[in-house]
C-alpha positions as CSV (number, residue, x, y, z in Angstrom):
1,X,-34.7,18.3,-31.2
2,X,-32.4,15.8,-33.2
3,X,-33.0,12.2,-31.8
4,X,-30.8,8.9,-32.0
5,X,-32.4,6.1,-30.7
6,X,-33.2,6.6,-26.7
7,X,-31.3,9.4,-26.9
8,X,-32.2,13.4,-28.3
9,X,-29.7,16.6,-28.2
10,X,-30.9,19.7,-27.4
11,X,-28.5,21.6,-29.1
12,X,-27.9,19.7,-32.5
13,X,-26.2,22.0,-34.6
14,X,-23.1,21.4,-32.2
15,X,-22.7,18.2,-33.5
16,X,-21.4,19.4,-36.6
17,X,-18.1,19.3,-35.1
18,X,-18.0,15.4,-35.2
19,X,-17.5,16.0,-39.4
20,X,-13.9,18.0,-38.5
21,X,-13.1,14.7,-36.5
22,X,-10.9,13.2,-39.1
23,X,-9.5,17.4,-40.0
24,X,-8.4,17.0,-35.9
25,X,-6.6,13.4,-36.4
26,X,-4.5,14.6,-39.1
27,X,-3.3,17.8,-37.1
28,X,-2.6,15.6,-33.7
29,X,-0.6,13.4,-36.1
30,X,1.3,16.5,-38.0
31,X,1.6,18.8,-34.9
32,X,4.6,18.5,-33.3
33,X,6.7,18.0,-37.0
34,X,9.0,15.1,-36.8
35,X,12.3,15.2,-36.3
36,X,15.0,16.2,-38.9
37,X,17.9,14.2,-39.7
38,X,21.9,15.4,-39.8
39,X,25.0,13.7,-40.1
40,X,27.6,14.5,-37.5
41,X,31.2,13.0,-37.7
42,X,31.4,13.2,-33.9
43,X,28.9,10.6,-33.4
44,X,30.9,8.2,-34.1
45,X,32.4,8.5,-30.3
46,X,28.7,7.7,-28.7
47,X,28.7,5.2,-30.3
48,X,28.2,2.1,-27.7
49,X,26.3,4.1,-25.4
50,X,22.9,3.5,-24.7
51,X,20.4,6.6,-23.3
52,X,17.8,4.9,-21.1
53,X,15.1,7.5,-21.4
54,X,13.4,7.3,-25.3
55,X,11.3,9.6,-26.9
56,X,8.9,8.6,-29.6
57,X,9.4,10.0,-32.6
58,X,5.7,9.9,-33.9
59,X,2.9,10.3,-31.1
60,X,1.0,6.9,-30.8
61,X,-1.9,5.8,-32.4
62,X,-3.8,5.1,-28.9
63,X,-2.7,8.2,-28.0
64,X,-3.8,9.9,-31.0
65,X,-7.5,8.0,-30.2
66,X,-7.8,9.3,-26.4
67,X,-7.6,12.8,-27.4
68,X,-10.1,12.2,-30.5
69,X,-12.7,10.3,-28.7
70,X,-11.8,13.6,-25.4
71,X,-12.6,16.0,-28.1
72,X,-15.9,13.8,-29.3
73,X,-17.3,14.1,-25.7
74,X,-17.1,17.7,-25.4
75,X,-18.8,17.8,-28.7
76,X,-21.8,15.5,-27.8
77,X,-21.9,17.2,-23.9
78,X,-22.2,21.0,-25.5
79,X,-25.0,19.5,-27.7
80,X,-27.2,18.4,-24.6
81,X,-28.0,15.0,-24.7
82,X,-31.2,13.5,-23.1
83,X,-32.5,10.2,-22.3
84,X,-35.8,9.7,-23.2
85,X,-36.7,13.0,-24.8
86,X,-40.2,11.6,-24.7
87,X,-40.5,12.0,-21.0
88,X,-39.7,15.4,-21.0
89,X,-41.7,18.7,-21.7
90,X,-41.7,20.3,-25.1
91,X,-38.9,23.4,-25.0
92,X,-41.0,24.8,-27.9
93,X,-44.8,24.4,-26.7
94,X,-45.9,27.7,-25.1
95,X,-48.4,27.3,-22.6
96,X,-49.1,25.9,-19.0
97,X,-48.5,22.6,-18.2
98,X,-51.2,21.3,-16.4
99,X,-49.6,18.2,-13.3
100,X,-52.4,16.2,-12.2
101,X,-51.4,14.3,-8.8
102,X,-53.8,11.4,-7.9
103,X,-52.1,11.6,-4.4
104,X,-54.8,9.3,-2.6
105,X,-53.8,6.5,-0.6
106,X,-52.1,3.9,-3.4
107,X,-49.7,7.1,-3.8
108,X,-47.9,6.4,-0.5
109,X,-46.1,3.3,-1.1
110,X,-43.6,5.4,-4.0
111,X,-44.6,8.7,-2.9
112,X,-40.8,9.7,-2.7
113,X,-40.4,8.7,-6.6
114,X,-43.7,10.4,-7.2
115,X,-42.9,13.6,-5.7
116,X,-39.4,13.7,-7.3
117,X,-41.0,13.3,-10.7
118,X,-43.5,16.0,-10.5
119,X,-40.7,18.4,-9.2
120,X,-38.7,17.4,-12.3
121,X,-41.8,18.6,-14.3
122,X,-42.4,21.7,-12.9
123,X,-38.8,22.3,-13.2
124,X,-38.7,21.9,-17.0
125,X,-41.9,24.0,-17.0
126,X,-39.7,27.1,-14.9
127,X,-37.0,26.8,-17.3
128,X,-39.0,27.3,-20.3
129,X,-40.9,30.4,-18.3
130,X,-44.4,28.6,-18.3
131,X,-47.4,28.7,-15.9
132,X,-47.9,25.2,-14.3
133,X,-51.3,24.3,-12.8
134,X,-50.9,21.6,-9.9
135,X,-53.7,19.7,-9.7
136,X,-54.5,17.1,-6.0
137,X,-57.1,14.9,-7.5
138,X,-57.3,13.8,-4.4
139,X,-58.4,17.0,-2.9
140,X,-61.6,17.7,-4.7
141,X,-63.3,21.1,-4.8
142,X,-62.1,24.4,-7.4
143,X,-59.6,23.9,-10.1
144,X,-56.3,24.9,-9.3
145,X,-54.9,28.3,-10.2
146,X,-52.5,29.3,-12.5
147,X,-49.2,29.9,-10.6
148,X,-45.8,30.4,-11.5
149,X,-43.4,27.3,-11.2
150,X,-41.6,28.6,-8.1
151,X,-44.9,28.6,-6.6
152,X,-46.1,24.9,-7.7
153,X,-42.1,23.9,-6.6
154,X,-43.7,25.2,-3.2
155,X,-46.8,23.6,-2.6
156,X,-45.6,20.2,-4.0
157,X,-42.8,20.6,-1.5
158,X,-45.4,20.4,1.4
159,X,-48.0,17.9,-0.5
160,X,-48.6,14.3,1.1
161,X,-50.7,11.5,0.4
162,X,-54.4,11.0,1.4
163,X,-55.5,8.4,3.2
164,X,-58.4,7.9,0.2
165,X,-58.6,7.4,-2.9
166,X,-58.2,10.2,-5.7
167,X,-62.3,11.8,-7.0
168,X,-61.8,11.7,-11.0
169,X,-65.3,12.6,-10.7
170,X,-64.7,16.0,-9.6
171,X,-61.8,16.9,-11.7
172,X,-63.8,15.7,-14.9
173,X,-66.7,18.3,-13.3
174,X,-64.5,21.1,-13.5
175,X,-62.3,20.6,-16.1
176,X,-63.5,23.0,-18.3
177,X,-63.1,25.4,-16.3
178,X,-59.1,26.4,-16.3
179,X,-56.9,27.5,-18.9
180,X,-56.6,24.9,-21.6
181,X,-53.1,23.5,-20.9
182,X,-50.7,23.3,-23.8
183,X,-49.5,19.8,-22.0
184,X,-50.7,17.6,-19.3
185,X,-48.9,15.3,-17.1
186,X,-50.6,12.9,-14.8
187,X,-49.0,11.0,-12.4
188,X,-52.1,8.3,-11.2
189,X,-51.4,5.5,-8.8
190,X,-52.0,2.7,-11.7
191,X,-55.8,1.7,-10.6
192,X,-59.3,2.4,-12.0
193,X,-61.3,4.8,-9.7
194,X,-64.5,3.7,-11.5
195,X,-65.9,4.8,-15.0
196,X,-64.4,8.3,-14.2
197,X,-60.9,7.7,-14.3
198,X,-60.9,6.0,-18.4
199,X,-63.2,9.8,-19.5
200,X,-60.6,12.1,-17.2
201,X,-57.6,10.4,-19.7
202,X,-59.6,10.6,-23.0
203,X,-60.7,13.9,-22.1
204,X,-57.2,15.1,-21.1
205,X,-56.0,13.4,-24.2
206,X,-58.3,15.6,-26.3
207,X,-57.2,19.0,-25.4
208,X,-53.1,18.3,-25.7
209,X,-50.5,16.1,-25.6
210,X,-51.1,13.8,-22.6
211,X,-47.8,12.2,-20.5
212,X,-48.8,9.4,-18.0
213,X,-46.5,8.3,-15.0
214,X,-47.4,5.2,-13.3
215,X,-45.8,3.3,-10.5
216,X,-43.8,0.6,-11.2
217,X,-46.0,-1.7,-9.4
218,X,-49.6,-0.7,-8.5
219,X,-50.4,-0.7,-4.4
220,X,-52.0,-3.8,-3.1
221,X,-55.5,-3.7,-0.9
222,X,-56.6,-5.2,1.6
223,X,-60.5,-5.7,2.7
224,X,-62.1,-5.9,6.0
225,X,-61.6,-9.8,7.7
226,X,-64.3,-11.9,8.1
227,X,-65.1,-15.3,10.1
228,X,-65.4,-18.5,8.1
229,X,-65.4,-22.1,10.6
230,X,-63.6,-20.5,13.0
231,X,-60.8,-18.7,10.9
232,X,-60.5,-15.3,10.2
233,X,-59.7,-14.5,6.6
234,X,-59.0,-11.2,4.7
235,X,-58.5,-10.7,0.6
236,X,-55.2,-9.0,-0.9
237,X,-56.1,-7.5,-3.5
238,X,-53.4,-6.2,-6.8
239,X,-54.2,-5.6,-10.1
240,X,-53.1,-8.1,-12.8
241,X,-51.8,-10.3,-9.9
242,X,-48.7,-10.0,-8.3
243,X,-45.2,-12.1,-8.9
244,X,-44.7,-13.0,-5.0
245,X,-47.0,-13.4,-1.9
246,X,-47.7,-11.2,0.2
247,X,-48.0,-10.9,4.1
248,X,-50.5,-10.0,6.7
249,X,-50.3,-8.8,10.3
250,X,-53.0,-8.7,12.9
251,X,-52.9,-6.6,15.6
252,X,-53.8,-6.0,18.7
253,X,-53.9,-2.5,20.3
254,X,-55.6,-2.4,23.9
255,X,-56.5,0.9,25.4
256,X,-53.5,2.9,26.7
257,X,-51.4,-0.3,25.3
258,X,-49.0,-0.8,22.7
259,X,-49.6,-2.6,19.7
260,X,-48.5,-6.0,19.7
261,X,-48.6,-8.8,16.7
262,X,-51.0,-11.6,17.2
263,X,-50.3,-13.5,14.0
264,X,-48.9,-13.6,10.5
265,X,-50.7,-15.2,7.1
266,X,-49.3,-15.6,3.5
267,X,-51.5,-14.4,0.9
268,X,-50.2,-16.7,-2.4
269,X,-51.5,-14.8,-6.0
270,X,-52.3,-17.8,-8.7
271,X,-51.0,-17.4,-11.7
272,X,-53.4,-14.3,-13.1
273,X,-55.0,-14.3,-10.2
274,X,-55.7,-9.9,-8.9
275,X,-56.7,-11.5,-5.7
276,X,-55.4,-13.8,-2.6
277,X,-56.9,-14.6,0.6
278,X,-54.9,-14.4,3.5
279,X,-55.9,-17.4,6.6
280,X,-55.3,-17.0,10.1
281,X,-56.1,-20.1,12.0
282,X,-55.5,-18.9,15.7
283,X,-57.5,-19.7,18.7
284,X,-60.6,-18.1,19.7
285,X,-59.3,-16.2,22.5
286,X,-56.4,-14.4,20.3
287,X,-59.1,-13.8,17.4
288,X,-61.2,-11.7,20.0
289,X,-58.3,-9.4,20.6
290,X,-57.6,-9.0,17.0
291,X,-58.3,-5.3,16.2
292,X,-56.6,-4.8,13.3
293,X,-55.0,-6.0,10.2
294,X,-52.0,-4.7,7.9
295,X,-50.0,-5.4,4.6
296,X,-46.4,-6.0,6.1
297,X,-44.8,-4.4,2.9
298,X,-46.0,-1.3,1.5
299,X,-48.5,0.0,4.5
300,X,-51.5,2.6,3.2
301,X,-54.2,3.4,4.1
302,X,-55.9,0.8,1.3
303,X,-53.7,-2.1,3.1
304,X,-55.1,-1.7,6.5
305,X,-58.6,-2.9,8.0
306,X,-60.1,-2.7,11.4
307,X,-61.3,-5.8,12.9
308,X,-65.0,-5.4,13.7
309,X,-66.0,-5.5,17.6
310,X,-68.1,-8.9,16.5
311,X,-64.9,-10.2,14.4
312,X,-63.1,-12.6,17.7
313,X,-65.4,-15.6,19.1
314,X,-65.6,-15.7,22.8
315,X,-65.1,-19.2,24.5
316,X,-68.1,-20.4,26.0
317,X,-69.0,-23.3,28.1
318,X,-72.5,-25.3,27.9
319,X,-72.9,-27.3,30.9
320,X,-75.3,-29.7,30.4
321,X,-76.3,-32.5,33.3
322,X,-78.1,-34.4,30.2
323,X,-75.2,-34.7,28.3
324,X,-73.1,-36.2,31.2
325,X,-75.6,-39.4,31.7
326,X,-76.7,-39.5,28.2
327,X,-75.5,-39.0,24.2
328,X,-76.8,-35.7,22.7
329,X,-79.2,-35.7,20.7
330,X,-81.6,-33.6,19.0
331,X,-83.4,-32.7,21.8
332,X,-81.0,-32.6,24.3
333,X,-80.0,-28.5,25.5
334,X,-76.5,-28.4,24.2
335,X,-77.6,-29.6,20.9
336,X,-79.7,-26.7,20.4
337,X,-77.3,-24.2,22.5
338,X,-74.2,-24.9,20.2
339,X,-76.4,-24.4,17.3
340,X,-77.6,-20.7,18.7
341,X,-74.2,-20.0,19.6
342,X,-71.9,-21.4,16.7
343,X,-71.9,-17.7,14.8
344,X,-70.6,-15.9,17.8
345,X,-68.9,-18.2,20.5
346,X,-66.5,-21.3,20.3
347,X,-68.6,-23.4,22.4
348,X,-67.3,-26.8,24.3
349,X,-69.9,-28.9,26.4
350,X,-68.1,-29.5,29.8
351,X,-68.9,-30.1,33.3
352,X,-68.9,-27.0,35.9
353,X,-65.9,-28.2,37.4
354,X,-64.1,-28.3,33.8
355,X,-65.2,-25.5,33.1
356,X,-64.4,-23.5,36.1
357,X,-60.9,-25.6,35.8
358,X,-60.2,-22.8,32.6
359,X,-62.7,-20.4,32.4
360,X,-64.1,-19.4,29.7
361,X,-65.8,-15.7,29.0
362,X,-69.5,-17.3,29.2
363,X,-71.0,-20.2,30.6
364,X,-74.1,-21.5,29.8
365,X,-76.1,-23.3,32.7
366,X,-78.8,-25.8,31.2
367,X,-81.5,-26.6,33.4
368,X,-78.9,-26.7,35.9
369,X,-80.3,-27.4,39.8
370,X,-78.4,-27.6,42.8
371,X,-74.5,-27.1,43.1
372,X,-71.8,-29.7,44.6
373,X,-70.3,-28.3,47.3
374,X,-67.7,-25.9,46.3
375,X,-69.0,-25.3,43.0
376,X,-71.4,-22.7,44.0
377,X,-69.3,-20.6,45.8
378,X,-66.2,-20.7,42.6
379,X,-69.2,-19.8,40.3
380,X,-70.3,-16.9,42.1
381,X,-66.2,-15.7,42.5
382,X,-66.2,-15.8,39.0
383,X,-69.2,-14.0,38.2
384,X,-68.2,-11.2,40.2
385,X,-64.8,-11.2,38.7
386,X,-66.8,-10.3,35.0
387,X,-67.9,-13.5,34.0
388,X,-70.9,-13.9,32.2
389,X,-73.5,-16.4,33.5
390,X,-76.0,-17.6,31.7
391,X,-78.8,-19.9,33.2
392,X,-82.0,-21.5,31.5
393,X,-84.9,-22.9,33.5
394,X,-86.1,-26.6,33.3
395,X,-87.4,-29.0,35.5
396,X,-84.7,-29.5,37.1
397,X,-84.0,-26.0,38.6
398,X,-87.7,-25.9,39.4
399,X,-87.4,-28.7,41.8
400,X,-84.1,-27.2,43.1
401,X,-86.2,-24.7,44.0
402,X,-89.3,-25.8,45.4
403,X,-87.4,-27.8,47.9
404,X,-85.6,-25.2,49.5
405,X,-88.5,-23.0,48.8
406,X,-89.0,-19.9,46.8
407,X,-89.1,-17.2,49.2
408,X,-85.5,-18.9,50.9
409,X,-83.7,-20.9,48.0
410,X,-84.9,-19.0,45.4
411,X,-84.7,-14.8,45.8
412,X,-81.5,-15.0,48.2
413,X,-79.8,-17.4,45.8
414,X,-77.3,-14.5,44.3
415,X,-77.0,-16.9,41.0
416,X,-80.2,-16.3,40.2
């Protein structure tokens, strides 16, 4: 193969013709012969007249370059000219062609480009009558077998992309045992799979001529959200960084519900930065229905989470009589309560009529006697409705008890 730059031919002893170039001027120029010239007495009586159609009596130069530069370009198309003869199998290297497909979940976002490039291969490989061995790194188990092109053409035809991430591991365990291919190509999803993935290329390398096709820009990650004071944050992670920001959705997907978007945060990369974090600062009832998160651009399998059951924190209400007649301090209930319940509940110290005003999804009774009337009766709707009640005993409650008497206030009293 005769190369020019970017550019090879396929066919180079065609271009030979471009020497007879300058042979193919000088005929257009000679071929039709120029006019003769003959003196006729009679032409005296035209003279005057004037014939509006004219004729050239030598074919232009412009003319004369069109049909060189035609001529040219069937010259340099019968010669086969490729783009980047790099990127394309050797006609002359007998052989099978071995096609190594990461195909986990960072393959999705250009799996269409992917796919088309691996079909171009095994192309080339048919044309030239060689076997092909398609290789799903991502599907680990036996090597593949030798199969004809047409049959690869097949199975890449129906091949998709796993939801995980490609086992290097197990293709450098059974590497040695397939046919040693004459060329490799491996299309990978642009990341390091571990310590695995730097051997499978030198090894690959070692045994014949190794092509790599990577993505034009590696698939971003995104890891399971977390609490931090109340906000819920998540990391984007991209290799090397990436130019723009990138955005996250949380979900929420009830039970025989359709999925509906509780909230958007902007992940910003710094400048070399392979990571981002991603803030959603949304009240504590819509982080407890939060049950999942996505990448809006480019949606695997790598750039979605679940929320955990434990991610959202309920509301909760400490009701404190203490805290109404007094200022909280270390030893006061609530102090101790919001403490205890900080890592799992956004509490707020209220009184039961506040709190029963908006209820919240607990509320926290703290040495809490006898009810005004109204209050007991609200409480109890509420509790039977799936609230969650929770009472602690103090003197208070005691005496609230002992006064109407255990065996009357006490066991028939439903709140406790």
């Amino acid at each position: 193969m005769f190369t020019l730059g970017a550019i090879g031919f396929l066919h180079p002893a065609l271009l030979m013709g471009l020497v007879a170039l300058p042979i193919l001027w000088w005929l257009l120029r000679a071929i039709p012969p120029s006019p003769k010239l003959q003196l006729f007495a009679g032409v005296r009586l035209l003279l005057g007249l004037e014939d509006p159609e004219r004729e050239a009596s030598k074919t232009p130069w412009w003319l004369l370059l069109l049909r060189v530069l035609a001529v040219a370009a069937v010259i340099l198309g019968f010669a086969g000219p490729v783009l980047n003869p790099n990127a394309r199998l050797a006609p002359s290297t007998d052989g099978p062609v071995l096609v190594l497909m990461d195909q986990g979940w960072a393959s999705a976002p250009d799996w269409a480009a992917r796919k088309a490039a691996a079909l171009t291969v095994i192309d080339e490989a048919g044309q030239s009558g060689r076997p092909v061995l398609l290789w799903q790194a991502a599907a680990a188990g036996a090597p593949p077998p030798l199969v004809s092109a047409r049959e690869a053409r097949a199975v890449m035809e129906a091949a998709r992309p796993a939801p995980w991430a490609p086992d290097h591991a197990a293709v450098l365990g059974v590497l040695d045992q397939i046919p040693a291919p004459a060329q490799t190509v491996w299309l990978h999803d642009g990341l390091s799979h571990g310590a695995e993935t730097a051997e499978l290329a030198a090894r690959l390398a070692a045994i014949g001529p190794l092509r790599l096709i990577g993505p034009a820009v590696p698939a971003h990650g995104l890891t399971p959200p977390r609490l931090e004071e109340g906000r819920m944050l998540a990391e984007v992670l991209h290799p090397g960084g990436a130019p723009e920001g990138v955005d996250v959705i949380a979900f929420s997907e009830p039970p025989g519900e359709p999925s509906r978007r509780i909230g958007v945060a902007r992940a910003e990369f710094a400048a070399g930065a392979d990571s981002a974090t991603a803030e959603f600062n949304l009240p504590a009832e819509l982080l407890g229905r939060i049950t999942r998160i996505s990448l809006a651009d480019g949606a695997t399998a790598g750039g979605t989470a679940l929320a955990e059951a434990g991610l959202g924190q309920v509301s909760a209400a400490i009701v404190d009589p203490r805290a109404e007649s007094a200022v909280a301090t270390l030893t006061s209930a609530s102090h101790y309560l919001r403490q205890a319940l900080a890592p799992w509940a956004a509490t707020r110290v209220q009184t039961l009529e506040e709190a029963l005003a908006d209820p919240p999804a607990v509320i926290v009774l703290a040495d809490m006697g006898d009810f005004l009337p109204g209050e007991r009766g609200t409480l109890t709707e509420w509790v039977e409705s799936g609230g969650l009640l929770i009472r602690f005993a103090g003197p208070r409650l005691a005496a609230a008890v002992d006064e109407g008497g255990f065996s009357t206030g006490g066991a028939d009293d439903k709140l406790l």
